[in-house]
C-alpha positions in Angstrom: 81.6 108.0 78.1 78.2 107.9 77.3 75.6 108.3 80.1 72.7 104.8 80.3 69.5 106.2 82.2 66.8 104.0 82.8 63.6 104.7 81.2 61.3 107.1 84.1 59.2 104.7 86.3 61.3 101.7 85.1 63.9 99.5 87.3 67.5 98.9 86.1 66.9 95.4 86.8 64.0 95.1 84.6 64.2 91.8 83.2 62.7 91.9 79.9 61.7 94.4 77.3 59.9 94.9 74.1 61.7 95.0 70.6 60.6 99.3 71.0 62.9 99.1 74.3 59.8 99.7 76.2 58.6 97.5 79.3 57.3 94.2 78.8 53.8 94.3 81.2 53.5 91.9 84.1 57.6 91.2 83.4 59.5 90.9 86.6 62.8 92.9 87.7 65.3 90.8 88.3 68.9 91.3 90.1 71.1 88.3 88.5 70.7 89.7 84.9 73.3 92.7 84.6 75.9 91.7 86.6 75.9 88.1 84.5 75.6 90.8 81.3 78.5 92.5 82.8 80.7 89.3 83.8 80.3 88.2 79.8 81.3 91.4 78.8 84.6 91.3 81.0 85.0 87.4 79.2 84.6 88.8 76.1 86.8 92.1 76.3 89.8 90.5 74.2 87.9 89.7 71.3 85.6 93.4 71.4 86.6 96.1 69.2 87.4 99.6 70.4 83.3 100.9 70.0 81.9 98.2 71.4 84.6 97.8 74.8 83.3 101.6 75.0 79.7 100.3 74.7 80.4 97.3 77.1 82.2 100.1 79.8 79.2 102.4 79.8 77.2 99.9 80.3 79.2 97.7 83.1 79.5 101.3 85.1 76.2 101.8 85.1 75.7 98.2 86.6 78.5 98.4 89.0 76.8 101.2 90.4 73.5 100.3 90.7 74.6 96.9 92.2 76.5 99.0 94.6 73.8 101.4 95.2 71.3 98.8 95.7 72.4 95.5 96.5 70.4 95.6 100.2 66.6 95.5 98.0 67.5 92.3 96.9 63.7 90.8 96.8 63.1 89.8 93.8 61.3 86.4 91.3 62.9 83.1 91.5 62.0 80.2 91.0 62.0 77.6 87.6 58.8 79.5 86.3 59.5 83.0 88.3 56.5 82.1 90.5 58.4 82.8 94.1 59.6 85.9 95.4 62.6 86.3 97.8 65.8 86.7 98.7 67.6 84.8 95.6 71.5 83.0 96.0 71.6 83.1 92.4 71.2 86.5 92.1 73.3 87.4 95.4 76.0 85.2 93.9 76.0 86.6 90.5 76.4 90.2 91.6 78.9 88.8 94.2 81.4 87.2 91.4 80.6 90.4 89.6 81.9 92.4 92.4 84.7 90.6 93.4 85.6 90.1 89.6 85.5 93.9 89.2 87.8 93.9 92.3 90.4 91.6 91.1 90.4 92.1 87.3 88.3 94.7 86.0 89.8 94.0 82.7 87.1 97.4 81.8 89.1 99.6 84.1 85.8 100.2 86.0 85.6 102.7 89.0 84.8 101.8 92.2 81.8 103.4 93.6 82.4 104.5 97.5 80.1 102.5 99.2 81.7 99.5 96.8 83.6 97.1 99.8 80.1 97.7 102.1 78.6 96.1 99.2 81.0 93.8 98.0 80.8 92.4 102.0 77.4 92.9 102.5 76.4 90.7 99.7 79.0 87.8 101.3 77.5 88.0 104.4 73.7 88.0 103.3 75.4 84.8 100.9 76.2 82.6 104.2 72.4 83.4 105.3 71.4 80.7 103.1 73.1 78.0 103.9 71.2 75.7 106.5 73.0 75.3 110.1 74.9 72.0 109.3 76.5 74.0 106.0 75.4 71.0 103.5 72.8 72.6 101.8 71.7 76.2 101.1 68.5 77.5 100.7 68.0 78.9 97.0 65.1 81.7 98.3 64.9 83.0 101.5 61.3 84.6 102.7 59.3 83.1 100.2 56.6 84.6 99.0 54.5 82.1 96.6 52.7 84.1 93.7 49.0 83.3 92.5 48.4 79.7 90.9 
């Protein structure tokens, strides 16, 4: 299996790139984007040929782990226009599903990091910090921070 490494001084969750696979300037990193990559891959798997489920492992591995490895830092742009910075339920949720997805069917025959179930939990628990105290309504970003106008 092929090894993905990010490019030096660039974040795994960097949300947007130029057509040379460099960094798009002023773009945000954001934490929702792989594991829903990942989740579409695992919907997909039936129809992929042999190269490309290889492709499509590689690349859900490398997710998986750096989910796993980093699913605490979870600040990160929200918002309809990506103008708010927080603590995002999308995001949470998205690597949540594809956590417990990878748990359930991992239809890629992904490996489990070690630290996986502290994560997998982790990320449930910060999930339920959301929701307001009479459980009707959840707060989309926690610790908001608004950017410039």
């Amino acid at each position: 299996m092929a090894t993905i490494a990010a490019s030096p001084g660039v974040d795994f969750f960097r949300a947007c790139f130029n057509i040379d696979g460099t960094p798009r300037a002023g773009w945000s990193d954001q934490k929702d984007g792989p594991a829903l990559q990942s989740l579409a891959f695992a919907a997909a798997w039936p129809y992929l040929d042999t190269p490309t489920q290889a492709v499509a492992t590689t690349v859900a591995q490398r997710t998986l782990e750096q989910i796993v490895a980093s699913w605490q830092d979870d600040t990160n742009k929200a918002g309809p226009w990506e103008d708010i910075e927080g603590k995002s339920f999308f995001a949470r949720a998205a690597q949540l599903r594809f956590l417990d997805d990878t748990d359930t069917t991992n239809p890629m025959g992904l490996t489990l990091p070690a630290a996986f179930t502290a994560a997998r939990d982790g990320l449930r628990a910060a999930l339920q910090t959301h929701w307001l105290p009479d459980k009707k309504l959840y707060q989309s970003i926690l610790d908001p921070v608004v950017g410039d106008p």
